[in-house]
TORDOLUM-892314 format. One record per residue (C-alpha): residue number from 1; z, x, y; residue in three letters. Coordinates in nm, 2 decimals, always signed. Each point is the difference from the previous one (the first is absolute). Layout:
resi zz xx yy resn
NUM Z X Y Ala
...
END
This chain:
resi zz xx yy resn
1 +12.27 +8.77 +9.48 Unk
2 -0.14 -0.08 +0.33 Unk
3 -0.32 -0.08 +0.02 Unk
4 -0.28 +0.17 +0.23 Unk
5 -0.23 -0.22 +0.24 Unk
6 -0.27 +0.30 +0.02 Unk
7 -0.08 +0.29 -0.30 Unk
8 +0.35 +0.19 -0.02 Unk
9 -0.04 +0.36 +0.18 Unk
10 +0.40 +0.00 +0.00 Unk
11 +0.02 +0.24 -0.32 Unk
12 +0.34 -0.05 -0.16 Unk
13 +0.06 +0.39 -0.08 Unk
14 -0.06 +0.22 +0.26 Unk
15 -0.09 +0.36 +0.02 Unk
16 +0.06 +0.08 +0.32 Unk
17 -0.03 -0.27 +0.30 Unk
18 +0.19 -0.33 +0.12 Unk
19 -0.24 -0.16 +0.17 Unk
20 -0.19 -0.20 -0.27 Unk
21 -0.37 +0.06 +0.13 Unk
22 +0.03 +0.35 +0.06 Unk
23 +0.22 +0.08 -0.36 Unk
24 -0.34 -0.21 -0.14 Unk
25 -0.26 +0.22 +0.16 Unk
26 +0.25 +0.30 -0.08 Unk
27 -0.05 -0.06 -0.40 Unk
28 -0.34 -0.09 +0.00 Unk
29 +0.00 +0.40 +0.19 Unk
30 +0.20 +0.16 -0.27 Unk
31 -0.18 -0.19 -0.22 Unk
32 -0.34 +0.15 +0.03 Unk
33 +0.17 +0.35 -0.13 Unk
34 -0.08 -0.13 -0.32 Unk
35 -0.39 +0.05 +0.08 Unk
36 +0.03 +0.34 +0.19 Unk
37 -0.06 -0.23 +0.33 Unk
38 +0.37 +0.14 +0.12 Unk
39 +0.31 +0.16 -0.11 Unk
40 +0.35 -0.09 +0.00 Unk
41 +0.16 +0.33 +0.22 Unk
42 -0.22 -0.08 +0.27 Unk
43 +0.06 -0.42 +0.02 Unk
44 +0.37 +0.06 -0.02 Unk
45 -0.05 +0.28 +0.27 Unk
46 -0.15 -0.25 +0.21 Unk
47 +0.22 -0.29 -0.10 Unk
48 +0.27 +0.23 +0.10 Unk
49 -0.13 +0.03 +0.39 Unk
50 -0.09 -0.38 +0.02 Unk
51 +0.25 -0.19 +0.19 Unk
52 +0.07 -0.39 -0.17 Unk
53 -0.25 -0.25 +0.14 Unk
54 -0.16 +0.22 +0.25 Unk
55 -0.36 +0.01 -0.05 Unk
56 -0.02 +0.27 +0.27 Unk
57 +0.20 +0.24 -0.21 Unk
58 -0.20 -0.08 -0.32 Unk
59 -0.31 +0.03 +0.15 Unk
60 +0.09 +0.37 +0.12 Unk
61 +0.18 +0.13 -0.30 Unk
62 -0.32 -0.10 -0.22 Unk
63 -0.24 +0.10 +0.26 Unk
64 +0.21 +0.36 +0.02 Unk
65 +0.00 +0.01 -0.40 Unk
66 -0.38 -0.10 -0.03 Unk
67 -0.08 +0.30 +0.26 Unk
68 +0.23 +0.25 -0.20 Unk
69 -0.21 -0.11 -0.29 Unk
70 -0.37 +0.03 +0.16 Unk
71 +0.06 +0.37 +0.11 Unk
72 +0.07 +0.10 -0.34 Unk
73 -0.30 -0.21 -0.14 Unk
74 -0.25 +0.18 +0.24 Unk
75 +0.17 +0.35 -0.04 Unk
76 -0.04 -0.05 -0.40 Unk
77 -0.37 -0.20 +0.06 Unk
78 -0.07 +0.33 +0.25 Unk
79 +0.09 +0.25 -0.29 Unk
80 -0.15 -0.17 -0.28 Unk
81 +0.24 -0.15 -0.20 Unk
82 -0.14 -0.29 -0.07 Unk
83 +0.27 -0.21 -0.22 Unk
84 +0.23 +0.13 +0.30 Unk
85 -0.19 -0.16 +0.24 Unk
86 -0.08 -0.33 -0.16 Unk
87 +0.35 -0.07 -0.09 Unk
88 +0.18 +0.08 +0.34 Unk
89 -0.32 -0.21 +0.19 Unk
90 +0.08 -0.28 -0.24 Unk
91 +0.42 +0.02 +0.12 Unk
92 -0.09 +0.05 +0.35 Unk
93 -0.25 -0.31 -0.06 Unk
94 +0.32 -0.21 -0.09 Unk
95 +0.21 +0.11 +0.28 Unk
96 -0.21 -0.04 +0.29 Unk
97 -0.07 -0.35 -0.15 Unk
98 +0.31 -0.05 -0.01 Unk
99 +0.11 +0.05 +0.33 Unk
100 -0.24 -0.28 +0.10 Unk
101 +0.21 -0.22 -0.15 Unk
102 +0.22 -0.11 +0.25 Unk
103 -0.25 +0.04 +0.34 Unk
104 -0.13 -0.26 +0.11 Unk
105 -0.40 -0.11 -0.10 Unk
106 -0.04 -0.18 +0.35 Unk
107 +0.17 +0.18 +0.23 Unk
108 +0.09 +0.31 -0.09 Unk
109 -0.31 +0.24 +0.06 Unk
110 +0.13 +0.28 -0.28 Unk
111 -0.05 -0.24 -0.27 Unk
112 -0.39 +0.07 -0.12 Unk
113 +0.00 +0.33 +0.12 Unk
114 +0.30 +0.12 -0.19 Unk
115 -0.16 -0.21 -0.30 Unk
116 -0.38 +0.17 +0.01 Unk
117 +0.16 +0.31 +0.03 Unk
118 +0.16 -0.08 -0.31 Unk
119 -0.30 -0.12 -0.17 Unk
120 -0.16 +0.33 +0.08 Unk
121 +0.25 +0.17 -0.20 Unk
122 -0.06 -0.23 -0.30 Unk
123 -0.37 +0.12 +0.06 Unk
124 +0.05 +0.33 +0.00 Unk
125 +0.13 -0.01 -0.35 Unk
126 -0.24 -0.20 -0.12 Unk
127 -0.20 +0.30 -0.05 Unk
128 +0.23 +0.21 -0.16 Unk
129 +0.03 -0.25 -0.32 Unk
130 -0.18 +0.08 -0.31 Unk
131 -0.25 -0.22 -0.01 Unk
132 +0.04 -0.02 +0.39 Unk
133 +0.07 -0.36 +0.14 Unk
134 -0.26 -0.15 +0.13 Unk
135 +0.08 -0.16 +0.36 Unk
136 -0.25 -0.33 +0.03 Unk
137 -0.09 -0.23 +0.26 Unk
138 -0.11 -0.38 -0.11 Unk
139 -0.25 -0.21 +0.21 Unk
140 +0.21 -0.32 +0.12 Unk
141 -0.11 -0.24 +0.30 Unk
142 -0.13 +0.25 +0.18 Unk
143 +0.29 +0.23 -0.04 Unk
144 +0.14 +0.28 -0.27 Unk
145 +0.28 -0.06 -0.28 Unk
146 +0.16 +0.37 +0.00 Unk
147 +0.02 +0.03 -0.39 Unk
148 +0.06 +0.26 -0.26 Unk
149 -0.17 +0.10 -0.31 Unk
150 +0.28 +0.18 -0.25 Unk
151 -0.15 +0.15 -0.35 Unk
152 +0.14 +0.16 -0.32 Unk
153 -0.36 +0.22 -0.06 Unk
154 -0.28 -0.01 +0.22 Unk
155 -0.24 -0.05 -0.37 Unk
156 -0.14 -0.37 +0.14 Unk
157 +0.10 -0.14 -0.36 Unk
158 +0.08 -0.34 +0.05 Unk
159 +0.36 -0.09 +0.01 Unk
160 +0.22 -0.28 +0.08 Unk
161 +0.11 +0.00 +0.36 Unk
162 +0.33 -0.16 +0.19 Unk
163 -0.09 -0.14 +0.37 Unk
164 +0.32 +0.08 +0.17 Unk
165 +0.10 -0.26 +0.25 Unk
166 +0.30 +0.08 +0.25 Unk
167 +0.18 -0.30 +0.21 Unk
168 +0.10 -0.09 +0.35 Unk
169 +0.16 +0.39 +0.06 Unk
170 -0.24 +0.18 -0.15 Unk
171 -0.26 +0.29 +0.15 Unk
172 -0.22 +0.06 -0.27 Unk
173 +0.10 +0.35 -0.04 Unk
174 +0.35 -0.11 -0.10 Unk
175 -0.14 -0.15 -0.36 Unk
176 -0.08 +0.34 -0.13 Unk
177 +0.36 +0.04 -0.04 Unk
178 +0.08 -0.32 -0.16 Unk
179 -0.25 +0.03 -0.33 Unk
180 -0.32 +0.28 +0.08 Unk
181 +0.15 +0.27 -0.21 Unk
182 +0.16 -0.27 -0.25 Unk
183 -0.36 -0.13 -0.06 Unk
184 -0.17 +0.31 -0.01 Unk
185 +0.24 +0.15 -0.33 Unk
186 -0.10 -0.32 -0.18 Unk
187 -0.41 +0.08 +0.05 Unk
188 -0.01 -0.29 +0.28 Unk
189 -0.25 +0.02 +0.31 Unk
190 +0.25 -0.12 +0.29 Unk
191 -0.16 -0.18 +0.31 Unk
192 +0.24 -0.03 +0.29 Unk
193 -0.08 -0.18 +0.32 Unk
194 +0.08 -0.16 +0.27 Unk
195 -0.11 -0.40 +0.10 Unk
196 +0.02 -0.10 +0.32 Unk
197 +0.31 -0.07 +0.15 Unk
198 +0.12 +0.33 -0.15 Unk
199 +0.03 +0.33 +0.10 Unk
200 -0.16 +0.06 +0.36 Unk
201 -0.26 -0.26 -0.06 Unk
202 +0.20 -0.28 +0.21 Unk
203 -0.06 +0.27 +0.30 Unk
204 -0.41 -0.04 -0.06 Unk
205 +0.07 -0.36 +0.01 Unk
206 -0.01 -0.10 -0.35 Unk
207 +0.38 -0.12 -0.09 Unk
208 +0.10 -0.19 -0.26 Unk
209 -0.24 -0.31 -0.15 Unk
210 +0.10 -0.31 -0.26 Unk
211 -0.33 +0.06 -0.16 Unk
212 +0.04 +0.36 -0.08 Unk
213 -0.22 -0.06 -0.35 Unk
214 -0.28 +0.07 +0.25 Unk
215 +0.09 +0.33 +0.07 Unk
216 +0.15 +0.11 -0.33 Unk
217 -0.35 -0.11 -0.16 Unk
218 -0.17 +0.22 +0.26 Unk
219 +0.19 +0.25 -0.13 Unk
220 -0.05 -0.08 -0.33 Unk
221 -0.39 -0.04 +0.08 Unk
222 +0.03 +0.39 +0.11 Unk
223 +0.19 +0.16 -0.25 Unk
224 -0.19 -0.16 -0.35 Unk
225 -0.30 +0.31 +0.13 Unk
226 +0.24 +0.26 +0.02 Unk
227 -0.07 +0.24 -0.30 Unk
228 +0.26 -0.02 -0.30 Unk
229 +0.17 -0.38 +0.10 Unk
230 -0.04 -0.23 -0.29 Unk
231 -0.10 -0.36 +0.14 Unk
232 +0.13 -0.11 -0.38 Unk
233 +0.35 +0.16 +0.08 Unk
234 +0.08 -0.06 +0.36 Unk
235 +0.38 -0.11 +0.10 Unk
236 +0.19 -0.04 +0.26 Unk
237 +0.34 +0.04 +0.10 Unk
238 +0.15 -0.16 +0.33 Unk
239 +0.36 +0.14 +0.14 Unk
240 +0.19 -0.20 +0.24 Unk
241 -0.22 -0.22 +0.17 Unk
242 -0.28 +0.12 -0.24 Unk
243 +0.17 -0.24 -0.21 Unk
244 -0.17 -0.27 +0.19 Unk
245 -0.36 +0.20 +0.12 Unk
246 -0.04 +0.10 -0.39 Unk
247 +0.04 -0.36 -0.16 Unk
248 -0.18 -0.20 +0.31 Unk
249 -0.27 +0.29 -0.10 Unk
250 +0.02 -0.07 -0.37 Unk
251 -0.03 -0.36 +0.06 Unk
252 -0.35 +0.01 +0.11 Unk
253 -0.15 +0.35 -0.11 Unk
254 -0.02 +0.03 -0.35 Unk
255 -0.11 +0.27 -0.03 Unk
256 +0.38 +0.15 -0.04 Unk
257 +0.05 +0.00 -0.30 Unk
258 +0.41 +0.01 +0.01 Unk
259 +0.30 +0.01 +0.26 Unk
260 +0.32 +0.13 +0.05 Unk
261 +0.20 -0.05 +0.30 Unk
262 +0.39 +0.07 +0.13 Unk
263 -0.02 -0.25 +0.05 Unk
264 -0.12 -0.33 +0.00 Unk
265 -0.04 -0.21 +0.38 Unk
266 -0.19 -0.33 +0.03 Unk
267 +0.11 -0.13 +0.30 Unk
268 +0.01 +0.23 +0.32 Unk
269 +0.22 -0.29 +0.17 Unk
270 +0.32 +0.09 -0.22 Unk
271 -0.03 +0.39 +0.18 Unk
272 +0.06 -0.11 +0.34 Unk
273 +0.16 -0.41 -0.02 Unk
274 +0.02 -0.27 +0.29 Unk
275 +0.35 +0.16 +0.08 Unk
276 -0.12 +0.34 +0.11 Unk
277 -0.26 -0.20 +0.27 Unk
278 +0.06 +0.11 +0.35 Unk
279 +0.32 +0.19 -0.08 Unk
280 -0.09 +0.22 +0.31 Unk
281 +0.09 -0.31 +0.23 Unk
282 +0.33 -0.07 -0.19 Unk
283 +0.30 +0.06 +0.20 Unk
284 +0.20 +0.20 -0.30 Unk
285 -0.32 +0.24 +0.04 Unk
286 +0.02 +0.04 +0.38 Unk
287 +0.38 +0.12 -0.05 Unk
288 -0.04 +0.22 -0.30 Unk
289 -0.31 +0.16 +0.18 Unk
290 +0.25 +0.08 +0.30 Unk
291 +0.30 +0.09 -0.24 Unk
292 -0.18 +0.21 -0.28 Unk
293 -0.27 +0.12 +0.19 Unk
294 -0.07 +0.33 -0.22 Unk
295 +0.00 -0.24 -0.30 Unk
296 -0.23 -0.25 +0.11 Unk
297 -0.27 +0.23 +0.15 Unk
298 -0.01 +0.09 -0.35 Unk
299 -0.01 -0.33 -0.13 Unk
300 -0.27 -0.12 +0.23 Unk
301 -0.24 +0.32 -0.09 Unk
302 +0.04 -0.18 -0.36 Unk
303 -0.09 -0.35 +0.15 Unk
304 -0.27 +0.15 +0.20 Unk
305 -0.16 +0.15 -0.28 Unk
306 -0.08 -0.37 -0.19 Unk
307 -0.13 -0.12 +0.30 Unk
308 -0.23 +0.26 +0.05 Unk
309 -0.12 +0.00 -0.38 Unk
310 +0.01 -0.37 -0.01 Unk
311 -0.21 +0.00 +0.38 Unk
312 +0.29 -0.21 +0.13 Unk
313 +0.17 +0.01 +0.35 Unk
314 +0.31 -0.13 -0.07 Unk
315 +0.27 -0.09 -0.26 Unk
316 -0.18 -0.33 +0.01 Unk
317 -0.36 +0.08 -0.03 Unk
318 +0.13 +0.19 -0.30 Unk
319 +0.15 -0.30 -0.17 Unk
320 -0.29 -0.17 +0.07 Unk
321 -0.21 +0.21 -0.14 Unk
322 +0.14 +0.08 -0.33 Unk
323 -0.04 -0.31 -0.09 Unk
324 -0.36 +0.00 -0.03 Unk
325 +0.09 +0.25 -0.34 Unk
326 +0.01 -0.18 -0.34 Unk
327 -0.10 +0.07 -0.32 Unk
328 -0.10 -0.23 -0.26 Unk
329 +0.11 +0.17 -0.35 Unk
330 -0.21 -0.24 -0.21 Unk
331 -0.30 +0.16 +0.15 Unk
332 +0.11 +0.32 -0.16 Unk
333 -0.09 +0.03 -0.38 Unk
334 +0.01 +0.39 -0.07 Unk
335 +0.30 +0.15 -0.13 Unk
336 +0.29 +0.01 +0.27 Unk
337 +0.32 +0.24 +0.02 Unk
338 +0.25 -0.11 +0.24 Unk
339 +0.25 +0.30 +0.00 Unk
340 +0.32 -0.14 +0.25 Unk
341 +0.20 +0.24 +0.09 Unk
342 +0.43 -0.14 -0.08 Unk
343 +0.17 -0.06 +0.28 Unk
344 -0.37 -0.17 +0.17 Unk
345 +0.00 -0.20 -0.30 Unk
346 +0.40 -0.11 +0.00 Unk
347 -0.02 -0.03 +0.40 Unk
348 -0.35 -0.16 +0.12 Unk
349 -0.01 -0.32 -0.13 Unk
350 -0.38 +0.00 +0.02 Unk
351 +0.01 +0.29 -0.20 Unk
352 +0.08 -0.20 -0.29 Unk
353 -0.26 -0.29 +0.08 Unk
354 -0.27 +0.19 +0.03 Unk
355 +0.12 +0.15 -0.31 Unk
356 +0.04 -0.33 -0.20 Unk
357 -0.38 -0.09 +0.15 Unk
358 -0.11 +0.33 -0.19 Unk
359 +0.11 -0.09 -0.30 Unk
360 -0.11 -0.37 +0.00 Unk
361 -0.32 +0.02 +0.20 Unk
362 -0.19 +0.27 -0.06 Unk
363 -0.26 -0.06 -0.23 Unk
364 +0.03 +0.27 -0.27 Unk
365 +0.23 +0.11 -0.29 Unk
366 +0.09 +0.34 +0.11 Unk
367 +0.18 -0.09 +0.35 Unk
368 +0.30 +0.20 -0.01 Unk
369 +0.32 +0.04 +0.21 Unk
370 +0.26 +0.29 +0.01 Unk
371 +0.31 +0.05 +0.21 Unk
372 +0.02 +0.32 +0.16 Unk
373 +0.38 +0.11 -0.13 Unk
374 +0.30 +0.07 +0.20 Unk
375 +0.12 +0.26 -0.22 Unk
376 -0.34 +0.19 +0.00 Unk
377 +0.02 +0.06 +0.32 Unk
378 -0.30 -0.32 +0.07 Unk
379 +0.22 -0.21 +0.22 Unk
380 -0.15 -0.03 +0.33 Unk
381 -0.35 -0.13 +0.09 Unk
382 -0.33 +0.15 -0.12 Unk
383 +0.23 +0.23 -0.19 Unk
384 -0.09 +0.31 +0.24 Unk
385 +0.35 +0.15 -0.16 Unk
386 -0.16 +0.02 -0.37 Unk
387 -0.36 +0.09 +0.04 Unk
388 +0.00 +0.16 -0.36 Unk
389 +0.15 -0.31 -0.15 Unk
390 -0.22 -0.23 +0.18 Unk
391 -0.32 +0.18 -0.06 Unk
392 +0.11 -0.05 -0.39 Unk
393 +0.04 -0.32 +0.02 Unk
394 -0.32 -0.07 +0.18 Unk
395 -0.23 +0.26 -0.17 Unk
396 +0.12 -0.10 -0.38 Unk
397 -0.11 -0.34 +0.06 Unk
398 -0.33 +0.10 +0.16 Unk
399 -0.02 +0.24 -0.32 Unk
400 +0.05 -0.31 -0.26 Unk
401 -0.21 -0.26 +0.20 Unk
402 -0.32 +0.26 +0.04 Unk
403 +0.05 +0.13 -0.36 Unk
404 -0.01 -0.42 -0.15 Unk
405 -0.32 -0.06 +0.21 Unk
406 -0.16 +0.27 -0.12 Unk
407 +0.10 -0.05 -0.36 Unk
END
């Protein structure tokens, strides 16, 4: 089996697309019906206008859906139907998102427009839920962490509370759909956010930072006074490259008391190698840029995207940068699920170190890793295609390391 230089986002069953990146970003769309977040007549209508590799085409097909979708959220929202409203403002949420997938962070001006008015959507139902969810704003270097309080029963009971931690994609908007309602069936307070270098925050000039413990404990700092969160029961789960902000965190904040990531990354250097330095100046680029133009427009909105997270100006300065990112696991010693999704783990060779490290480095009994299975449907990375299977796994183990420590 060949083996990947980067995280795998070439899923090996496809639902729809060729084009590797956009069949990955397609699934992880689909996937967010299993939340209410979309549904699957409406991303295979879409799919259906989107021509292959065209970012152009995607971009409008979404941005048509998400519109078709808003009207009927503020018709509902206008007449009072208030589980009408919330639920089409949280699919229209997930469409004009994902229409920014594909435009371009540095040059294309839609790009934050199209996602704040997305984020307004995601606002507007936050009212509408039952105990509403409470939008929140967390004091960092002199700027705000958009954040978002989600709560089974507004009773201020203490109760154990996941921080959600989304990775180098990720608005903060989009990790409602990955485990809010998951957390809130199983009586958890669920904390999403997003660090710098996420969401718009690389726009306000905070991108991407090796040390991001400081901001995740600034966060952490903030959330210990909000009513009902259980300092004694606080966890964390990282996705994507949350696998590497939510054990660098753990390492030096102790105050998390257990982590579960999908998965595992302790070296930022293995996500963009040596070989992918100054590939703009290559001359296989120059020609492919001239004979699959379409193609790599798309493909450099991708590349364009790290370097504006990462605060880097070229393929290079990305390189270069991501090397600053390690993780030392024998700094970590609370109990640690490293939940690899198949194909990452068969594929990405780091996958499996950083895997092995886990296991022989992590200073406590309970460290734990599960493959996410190919014939569940839990192939691809972060397991976007099996959100109900995935928040098992994860939640389960929460369940059994809070229950010990409280026995």
């Amino acid at each position: 089996m060949a083996k990947e230089k980067t995280l795998p986002r070439q899923p090996r069953y496809h639902y729809h697309f060729k084009f590797p990146i956009f069949e990955f970003f397609f699934q992880w769309l689909a996937g967010a019906q299993t939340h209410g977040c979309s549904e699957g007549g409406e991303c295979f209508y879409a799919a259906a206008k989107i021509k292959e590799a065209d970012g152009e085409s995607w971009y409008n097909a979404l941005n048509d859906m998400a519109k078709r979708v808003d009207t009927r959220a503020q018709t509902s929202a206008a007449a009072g139907h208030k589980v009408s409203a919330r639920e089409s403002y949280l699919r229209a949420y997930t469409y004009y998102r994902a229409a920014t997938a594909f435009l371009d962070p540095i040059y294309d001006s839609r790009h934050l427009p199209l996602y704040h008015k997305s984020r307004q959507c995601f606002v507007s139902a936050c009212d509408k839920f039952d105990p509403p969810i409470l939008p929140l704003e967390i004091p960092f270097e002199g700027k705000m962490l958009p954040a978002y309080f989600i709560r089974p029963v507004d009773d201020g009971a203490r109760r154990k509370t996941l921080l959600m931690i989304g990775g180098g994609d990720t608005y903060v908007e989009d990790l409602y759909a990955c485990v809010g309602p998951a957390g809130v069936k199983r009586n958890y307070n669920v904390i999403i956010v997003d660090l710098p270098g996420q969401g718009d925050l690389p726009g306000q000039g905070l991108p991407f930072r090796p040390d991001i413990e400081v901001p995740v404990s600034a966060v952490i700092d903030y959330i210990l006074k909000l009513p009902g969160v259980d300092a004694d029961r606080l966890v964390s789960y990282g996705l994507s490259f949350g696998g590497y902000i939510v054990p660098r965190a753990a390492s030096a904040d102790k105050r998390i008391k257990a982590v579960a990531v999908c998965s595992a990354l302790f070296d930022g250097s293995a996500l963009f190698p040596d070989s992918m330095a100054n590939f703009e100046r290559l001359p296989w680029f120059k020609l492919a840029k001239l004979l699959m133009k379409t193609r790599m427009k798309t493909a450099l909105a991708v590349f364009h995207t790290y370097f504006w997270r990462w605060g880097a100006s070229d393929s290079a300065g990305l390189v270069a940068e991501l090397k600053k990112y390690k993780v030392d696991p024998s700094l970590i010693s609370c109990p640690f699920l490293n939940v690899v999704a198949q194909q990452e783990y068969e594929q990405f060779p780091a996958a499996q170190e950083w895997a092995k490290a886990c296991l022989e480095k992590i200073a406590n009994p309970e460290t734990k890793l599960v493959i996410g299975p190919t014939n569940e449907g839990a192939d691809s990375h972060g397991i976007g295609t099996n959100l109900s299977l995935m928040s098992q796994l994860v939640f389960d183990w929460f369940d059994e390391i809070l229950d010990k420590s409280a026995g």
